[in-house]
C-alpha positions as CSV (number, residue, x, y, z in Angstrom):
1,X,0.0,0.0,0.0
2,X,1.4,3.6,-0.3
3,X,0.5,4.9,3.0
4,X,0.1,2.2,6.4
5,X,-3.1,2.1,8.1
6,X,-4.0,3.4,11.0
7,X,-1.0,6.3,11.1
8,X,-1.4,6.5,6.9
9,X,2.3,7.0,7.0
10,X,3.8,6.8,3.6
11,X,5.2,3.4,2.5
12,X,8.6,4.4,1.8
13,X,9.4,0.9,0.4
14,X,6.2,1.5,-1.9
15,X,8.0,0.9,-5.2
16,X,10.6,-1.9,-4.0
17,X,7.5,-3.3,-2.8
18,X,6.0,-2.8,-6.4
19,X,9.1,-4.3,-8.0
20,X,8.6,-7.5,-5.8
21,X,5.5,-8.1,-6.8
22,X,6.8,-8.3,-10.4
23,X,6.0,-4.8,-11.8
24,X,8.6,-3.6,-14.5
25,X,8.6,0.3,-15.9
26,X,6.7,-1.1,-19.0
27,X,3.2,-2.6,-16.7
28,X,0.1,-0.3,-17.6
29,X,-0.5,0.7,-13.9
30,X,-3.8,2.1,-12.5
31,X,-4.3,3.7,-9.2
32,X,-7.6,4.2,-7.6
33,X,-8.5,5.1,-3.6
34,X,-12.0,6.4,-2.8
35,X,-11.3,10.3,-3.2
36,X,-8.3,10.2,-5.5
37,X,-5.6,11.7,-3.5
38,X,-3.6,9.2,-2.0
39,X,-3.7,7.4,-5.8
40,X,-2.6,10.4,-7.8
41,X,0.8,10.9,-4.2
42,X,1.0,6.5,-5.5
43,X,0.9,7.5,-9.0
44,X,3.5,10.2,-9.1
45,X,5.8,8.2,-6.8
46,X,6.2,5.2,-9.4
47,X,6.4,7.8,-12.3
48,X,9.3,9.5,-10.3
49,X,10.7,5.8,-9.7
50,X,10.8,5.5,-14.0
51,X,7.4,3.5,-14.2
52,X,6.2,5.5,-17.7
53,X,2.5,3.6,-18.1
54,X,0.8,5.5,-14.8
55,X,-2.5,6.4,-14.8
56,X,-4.6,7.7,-11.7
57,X,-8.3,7.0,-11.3
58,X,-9.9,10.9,-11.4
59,X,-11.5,11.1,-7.9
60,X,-11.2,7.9,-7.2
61,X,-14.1,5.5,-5.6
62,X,-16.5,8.2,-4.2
63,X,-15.1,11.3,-4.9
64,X,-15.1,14.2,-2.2
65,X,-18.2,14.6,0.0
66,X,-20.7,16.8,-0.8
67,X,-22.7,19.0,1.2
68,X,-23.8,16.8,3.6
69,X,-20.6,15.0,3.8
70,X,-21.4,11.8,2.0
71,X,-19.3,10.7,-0.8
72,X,-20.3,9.0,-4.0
73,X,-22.6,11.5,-5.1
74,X,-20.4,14.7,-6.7
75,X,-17.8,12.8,-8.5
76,X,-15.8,9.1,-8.9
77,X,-16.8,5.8,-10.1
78,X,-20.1,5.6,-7.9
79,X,-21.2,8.6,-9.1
80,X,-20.1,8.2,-12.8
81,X,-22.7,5.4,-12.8
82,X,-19.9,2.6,-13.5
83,X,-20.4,-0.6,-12.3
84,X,-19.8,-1.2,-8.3
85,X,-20.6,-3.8,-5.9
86,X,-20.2,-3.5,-2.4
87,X,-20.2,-6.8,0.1
């Protein structure tokens, strides 16, 4: 992950860790977390690391709340109407 529950501290092993898992510079990578934000930090950091194929998911899951505070409703993938299951 790029940032370690509960502290969210950033991963700074992040792209060994991607490397590892067997992800060269040439993988078509996508990053998606429910607003966007910590994606597009992910994104960025394996571009820096030479990765050239990165692509973030714009807002992410459920986009940023709206103004009542829920999310899923102004923006992301729940609110673009593509296809979502939750268990």
């Amino acid at each position: 992950p790029w940032q370690i529950f509960p502290a969210m501290a950033v991963n700074r092993d992040f792209v060994g860790q991607m490397a590892e898992a067997g992800l060269t510079p040439s993988h078509k990578l996508y990053f998606l977390c429910r607003s966007g934000v910590r994606s597009l930090a992910a994104a960025a950091a394996a571009e820096a690391a030479g990765y050239s194929a990165v692509f973030n998911v714009l807002d992410g899951f459920e986009g940023p709340p709206d103004g009542g505070g829920h999310r899923g409703r102004v923006a992301g993938w729940k609110a673009d109407g593509l296809a979502w299951r939750q268990r």
